[in-house]
C-alpha positions in Angstrom: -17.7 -26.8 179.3 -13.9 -27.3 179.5 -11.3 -27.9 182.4 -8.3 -26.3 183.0 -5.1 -28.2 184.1 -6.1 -27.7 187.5 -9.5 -29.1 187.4 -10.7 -25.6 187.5 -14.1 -25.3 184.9 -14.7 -22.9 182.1 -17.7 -21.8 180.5 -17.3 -22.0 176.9 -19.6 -21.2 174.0 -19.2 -20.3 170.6 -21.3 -17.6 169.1 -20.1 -17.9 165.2 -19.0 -21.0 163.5 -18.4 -21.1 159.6 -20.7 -22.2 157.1 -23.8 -21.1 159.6 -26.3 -18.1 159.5 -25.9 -17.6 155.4 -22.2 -16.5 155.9 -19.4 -18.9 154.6 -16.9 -17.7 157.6 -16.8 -15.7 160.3 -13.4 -13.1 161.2 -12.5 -10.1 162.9 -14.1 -10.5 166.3 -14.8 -7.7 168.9 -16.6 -7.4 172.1 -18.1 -5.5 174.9 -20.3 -5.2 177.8 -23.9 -2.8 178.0 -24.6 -0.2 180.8 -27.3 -2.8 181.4 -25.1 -6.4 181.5 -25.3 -7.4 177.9 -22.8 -8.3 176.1 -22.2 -7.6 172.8 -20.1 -10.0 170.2 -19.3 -8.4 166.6 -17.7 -10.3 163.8 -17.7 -9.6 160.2 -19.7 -11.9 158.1 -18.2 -13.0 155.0 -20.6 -14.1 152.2 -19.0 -15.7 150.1 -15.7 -16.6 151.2 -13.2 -16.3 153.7 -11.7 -13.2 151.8 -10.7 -10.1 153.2 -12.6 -8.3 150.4 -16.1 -8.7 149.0 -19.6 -8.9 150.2 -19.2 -8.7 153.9 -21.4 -7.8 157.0 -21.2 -6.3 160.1 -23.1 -8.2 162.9 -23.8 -8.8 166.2 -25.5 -11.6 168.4 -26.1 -11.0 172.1 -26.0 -12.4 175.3 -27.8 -11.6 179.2 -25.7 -14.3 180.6 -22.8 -13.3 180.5 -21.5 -15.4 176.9 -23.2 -18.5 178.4 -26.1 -18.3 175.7 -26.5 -16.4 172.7 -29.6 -14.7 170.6 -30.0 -14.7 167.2 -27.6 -13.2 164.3 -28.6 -9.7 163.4 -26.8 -7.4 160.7 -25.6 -4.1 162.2 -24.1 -2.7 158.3 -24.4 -3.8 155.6 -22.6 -2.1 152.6 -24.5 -3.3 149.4 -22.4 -6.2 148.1 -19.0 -4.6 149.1 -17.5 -4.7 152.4 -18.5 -3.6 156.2 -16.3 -4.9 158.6 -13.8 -3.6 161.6 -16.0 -3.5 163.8 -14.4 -1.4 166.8 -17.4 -0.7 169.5 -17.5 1.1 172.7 -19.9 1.6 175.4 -20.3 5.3 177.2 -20.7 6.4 180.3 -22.0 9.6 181.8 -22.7 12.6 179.4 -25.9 13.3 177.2 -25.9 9.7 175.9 -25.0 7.4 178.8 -24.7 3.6 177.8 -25.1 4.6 174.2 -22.9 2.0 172.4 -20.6 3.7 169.3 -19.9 0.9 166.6 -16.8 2.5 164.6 -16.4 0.7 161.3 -14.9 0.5 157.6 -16.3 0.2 154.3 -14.7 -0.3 150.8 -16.0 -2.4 147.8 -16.5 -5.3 147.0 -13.4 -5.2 144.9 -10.7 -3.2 146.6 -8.2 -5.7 147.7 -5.8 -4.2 150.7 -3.2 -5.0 147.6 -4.9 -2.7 145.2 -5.5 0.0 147.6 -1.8 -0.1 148.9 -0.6 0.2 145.1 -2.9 3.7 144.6 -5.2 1.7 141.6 -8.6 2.3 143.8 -10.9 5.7 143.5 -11.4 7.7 146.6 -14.7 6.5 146.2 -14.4 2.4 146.2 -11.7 2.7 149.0 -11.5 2.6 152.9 -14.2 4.6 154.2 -14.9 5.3 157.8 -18.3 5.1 159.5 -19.8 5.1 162.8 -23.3 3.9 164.1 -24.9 4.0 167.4 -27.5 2.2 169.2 -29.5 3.4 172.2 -30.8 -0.1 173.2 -28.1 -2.1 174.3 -27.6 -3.5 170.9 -31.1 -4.8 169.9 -31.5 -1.8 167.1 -28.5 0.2 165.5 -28.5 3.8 163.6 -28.1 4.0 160.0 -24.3 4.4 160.0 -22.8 7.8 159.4 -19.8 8.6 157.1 -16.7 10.1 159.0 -14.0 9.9 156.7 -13.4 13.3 155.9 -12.7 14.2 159.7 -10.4 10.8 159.9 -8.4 10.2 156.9 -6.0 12.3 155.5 -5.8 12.2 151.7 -2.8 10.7 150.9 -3.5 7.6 153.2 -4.5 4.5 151.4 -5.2 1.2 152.9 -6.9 2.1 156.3 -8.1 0.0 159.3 -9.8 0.5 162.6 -8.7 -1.7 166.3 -9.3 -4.2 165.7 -11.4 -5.0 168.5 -13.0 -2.8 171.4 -12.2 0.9 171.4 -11.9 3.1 174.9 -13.4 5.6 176.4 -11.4 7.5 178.9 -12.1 7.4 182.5 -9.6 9.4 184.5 -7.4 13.0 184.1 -8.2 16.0 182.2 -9.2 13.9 178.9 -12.1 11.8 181.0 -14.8 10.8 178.5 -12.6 11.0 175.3 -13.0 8.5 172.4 -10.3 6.7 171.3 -9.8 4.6 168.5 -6.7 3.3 167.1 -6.3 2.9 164.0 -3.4 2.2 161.0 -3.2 3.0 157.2 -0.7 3.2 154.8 1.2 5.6 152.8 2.3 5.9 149.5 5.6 4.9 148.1 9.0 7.0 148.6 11.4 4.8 147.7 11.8 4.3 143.5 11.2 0.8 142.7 8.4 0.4 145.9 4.8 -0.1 145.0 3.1 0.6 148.3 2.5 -2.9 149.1 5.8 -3.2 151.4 5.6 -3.5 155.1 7.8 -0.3 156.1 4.8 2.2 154.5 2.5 0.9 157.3 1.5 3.8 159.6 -0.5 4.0 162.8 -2.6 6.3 164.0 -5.6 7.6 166.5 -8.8 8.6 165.7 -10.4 11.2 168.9 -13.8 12.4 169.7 -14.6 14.3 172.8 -18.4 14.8 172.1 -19.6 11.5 172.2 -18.9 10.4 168.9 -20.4 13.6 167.3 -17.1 15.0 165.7 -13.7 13.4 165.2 -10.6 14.1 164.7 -7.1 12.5 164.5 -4.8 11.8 167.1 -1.0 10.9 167.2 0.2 9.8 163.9 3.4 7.0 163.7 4.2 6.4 160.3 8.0 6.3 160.3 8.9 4.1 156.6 12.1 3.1 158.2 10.9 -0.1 158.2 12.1 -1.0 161.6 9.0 -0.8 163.2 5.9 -1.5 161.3 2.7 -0.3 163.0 -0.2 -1.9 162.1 -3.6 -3.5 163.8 -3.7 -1.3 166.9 -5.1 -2.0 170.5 -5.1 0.3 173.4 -5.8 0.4 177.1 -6.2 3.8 179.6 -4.0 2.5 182.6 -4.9 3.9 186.4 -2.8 7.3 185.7 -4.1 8.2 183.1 -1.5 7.2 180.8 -2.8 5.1 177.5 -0.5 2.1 176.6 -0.5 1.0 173.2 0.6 -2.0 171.6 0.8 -2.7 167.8 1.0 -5.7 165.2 4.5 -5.4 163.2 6.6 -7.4 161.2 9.7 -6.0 160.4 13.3 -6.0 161.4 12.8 -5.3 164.7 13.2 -7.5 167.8 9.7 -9.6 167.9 6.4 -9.0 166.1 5.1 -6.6 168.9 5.6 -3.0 169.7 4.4 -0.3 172.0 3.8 3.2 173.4 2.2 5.7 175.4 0.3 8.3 175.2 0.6 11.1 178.4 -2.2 13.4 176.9 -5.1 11.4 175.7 -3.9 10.2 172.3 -3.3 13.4 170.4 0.1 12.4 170.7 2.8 9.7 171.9 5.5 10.0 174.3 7.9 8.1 172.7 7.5 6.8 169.4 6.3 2.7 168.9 9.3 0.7 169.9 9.7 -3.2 170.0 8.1 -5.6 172.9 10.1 -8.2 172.5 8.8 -9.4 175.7 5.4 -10.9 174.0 5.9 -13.9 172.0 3.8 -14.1 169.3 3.7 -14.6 165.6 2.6 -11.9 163.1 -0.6 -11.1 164.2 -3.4 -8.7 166.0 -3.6 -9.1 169.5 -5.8 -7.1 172.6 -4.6 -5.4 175.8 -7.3 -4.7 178.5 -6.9 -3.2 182.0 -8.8 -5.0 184.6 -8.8 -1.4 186.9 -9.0 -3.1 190.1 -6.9 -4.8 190.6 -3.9 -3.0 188.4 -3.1 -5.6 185.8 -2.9 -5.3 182.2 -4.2 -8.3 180.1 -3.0 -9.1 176.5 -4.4 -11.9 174.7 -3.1 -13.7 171.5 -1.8 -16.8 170.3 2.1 -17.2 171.7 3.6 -19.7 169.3 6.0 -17.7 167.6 5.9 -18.6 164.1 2.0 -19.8 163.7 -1.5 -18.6 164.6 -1.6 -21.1 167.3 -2.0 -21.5 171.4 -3.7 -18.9 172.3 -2.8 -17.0 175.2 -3.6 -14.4 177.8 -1.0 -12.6 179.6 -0.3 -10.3 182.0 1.8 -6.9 183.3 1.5 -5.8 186.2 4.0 -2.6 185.7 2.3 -1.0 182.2 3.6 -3.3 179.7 7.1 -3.5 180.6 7.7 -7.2 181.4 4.7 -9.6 180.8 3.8 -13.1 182.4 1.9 -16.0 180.9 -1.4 -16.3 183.3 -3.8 -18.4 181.3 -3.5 -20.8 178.0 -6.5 -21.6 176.4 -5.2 -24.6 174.5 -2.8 -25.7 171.7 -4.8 -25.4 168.7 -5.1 -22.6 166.1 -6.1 -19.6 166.9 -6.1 -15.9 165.5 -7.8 -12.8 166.2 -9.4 -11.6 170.0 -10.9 -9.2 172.3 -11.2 -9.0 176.0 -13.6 -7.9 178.1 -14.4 -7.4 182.5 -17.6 -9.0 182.9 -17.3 -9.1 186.1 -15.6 -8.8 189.8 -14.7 -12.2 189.6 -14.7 -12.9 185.3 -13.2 -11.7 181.9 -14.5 -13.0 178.9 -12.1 -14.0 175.8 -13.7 -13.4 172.3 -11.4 -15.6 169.6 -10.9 -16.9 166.2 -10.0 -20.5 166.7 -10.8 -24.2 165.2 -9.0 -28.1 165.3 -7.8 -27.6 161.8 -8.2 -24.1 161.0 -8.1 -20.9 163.3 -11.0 -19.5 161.7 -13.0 -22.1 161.8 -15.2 -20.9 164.9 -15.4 -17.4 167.0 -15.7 -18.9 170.5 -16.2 -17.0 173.9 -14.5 -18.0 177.0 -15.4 -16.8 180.6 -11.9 -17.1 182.5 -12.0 -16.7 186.3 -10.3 -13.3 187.7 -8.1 -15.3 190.2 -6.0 -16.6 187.0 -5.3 -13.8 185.8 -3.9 -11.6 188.6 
């Protein structure tokens, strides 16, 4: 357990460390809570290395108090020797399959590099592939995942990614119970001279189902190569009227490494195009957004140095995503990749990459008390 700088306590725990459980690191993590109270904590396990590529897992451990304790490691996907990871879960309510939990995800092989995919020298076959699994149990047994990449990649994309992080389902308006996952790929090169592998081909997009996972299809496309705005790793949030704010990853030569948008009809399409949010400091990185619902605050967590992976952060908005406000620092070491999650009326939980030497040394979990954040 740790103190805050007010003497106030928090419950900390740390589900994944490096070098444990037969995996030599640990990355990507994402989290969410059952129907039923347990929380879920997905991470892709690496084999061999700390690699992007290769022989690499999708798991899960669980916990019924609330991040306080965890169960054992078990192995949602695995993808022979290549690569399951992205793990982008969701929980749903109401409909035919009430607290079902969807687990979207990406496979490739072993060796398809994000470099190699970006410069076109991959098949079809060995590149990013999207999937989807399911489990009815809250998390103790999973489906055999399901291929959905014909419904939610269009041909000429090459590298593709899901969240990551938690994906939504939509509570309020016309579009209640939608699916939405965001997602980003690339496209191939325009400009003679380019190979692919530069930043302005970087695309975002969303990835819609409106029969509980059943069928997909995509959603608002932002793929602009202008090079200004770079979308990339994409997280989302369904905000009280209905509107869903997005906020991307991007390094380019716009103001800050953060940029946003909304959506006014359920992701199918964006009302204004991503634009800079200068207002987040952070370095070049993915980050979360989460809306607590009651009360109306919008939660963003990732580290805030500007130029390393380092102090992570959670901050908040109360008007959408306009203006934002440090509400709680975790500390000044290195950190990376999170998710957020309401565990309850008075707690969120913070799922994060983070270590003394190395910011993916661990994936820790953090309950934060409510009256911190609003």
């Amino acid at each position: 357990m740790a103190s805050g700088a007010a003497g106030c306590p928090y419950e900390v725990s740390v589900p994944y460390r490096a070098g444990t459980g037969g995996y030599a690191s640990y990355r990507i993590p994402a989290v969410v809570l059952t129907r039923a109270g347990t929380l879920l904590a997905f991470a892709e396990g690496r084999v061999g290395s700390s690699a992007d590529d290769g022989d690499i897992d999708l798991v899960v451990k669980r916990s019924a108090d609330g991040g306080r304790t965890w169960g054992a490691l078990q192995v949602v996907a695995r993808n022979g020797g290549g690569t399951a990871g992205n793990p982008a879960p969701v929980v749903l309510t109401g409909g035919a399959h009430d607290g079902r939990v969807l687990l979207v995800q990406m496979h490739s092989s072993a060796s398809a590099t994000e470099d190699l995919i970006r410069r076109g020298e991959v098949s079809a076959a060995d590149g990013r592939r999207v999937w989807v699994a399911h489990s009815d149990d809250d998390g103790a047994t999973w489906s055999a995942p399901r291929e959905i990449t014909q419904q939610t990649k269009r041909p000429e994309w090459r590298w593709y990614a899901t969240t990551p992080g938690h994906a939504l389902q939509l509570r309020h308006g016309p579009y209640a119970g939608r699916i939405v996952v965001p997602a980003n790929h690339s496209l191939p090169p325009a400009v003679p001279g380019d190979d692919g592998t530069e930043g302005r081909y970087n695309g975002g997009h969303a990835l819609l189902s409106d029969d509980e996972g059943e069928t997909w299809r995509i959603g608002y496309v932002d793929d602009n190569p202008d090079g200004y705005v770079n979308v990339n790793e994409t997280t989302a949030a369904e905000l009280p009227d209905g509107r869903i704010y997005f906020n991307t990853r991007t390094d380019a030569t716009a103001p800050g490494n953060r940029a946003d948008a909304c959506s006014l009809d359920g992701g199918a399409t964006l009302a204004t195009p991503f634009r800079p949010q200068a207002g987040l400091v952070t370095p070049v990185v993915e980050g979360c957004v989460l809306h607590l619902g009651t009360p109306d605050v919008l939660l963003y967590s990732g580290p805030a140095d500007p130029g390393y992976r380092a102090l992570m952060t959670v901050r908040a908005s109360r008007d959408g995503g306009v203006t934002w406000r440090p509400a709680h620092t975790v500390d000044g070491l290195p950190a990376a990749y999170s998710d957020l999650v309401r565990l309850d009326d008075r707690t969120v939980g913070l799922l994060y990459e983070t270590g003394d030497f190395s910011a993916y040394s661990t994936i820790t979990f953090r309950r934060i008390p409510m009256e911190e954040l609003v």
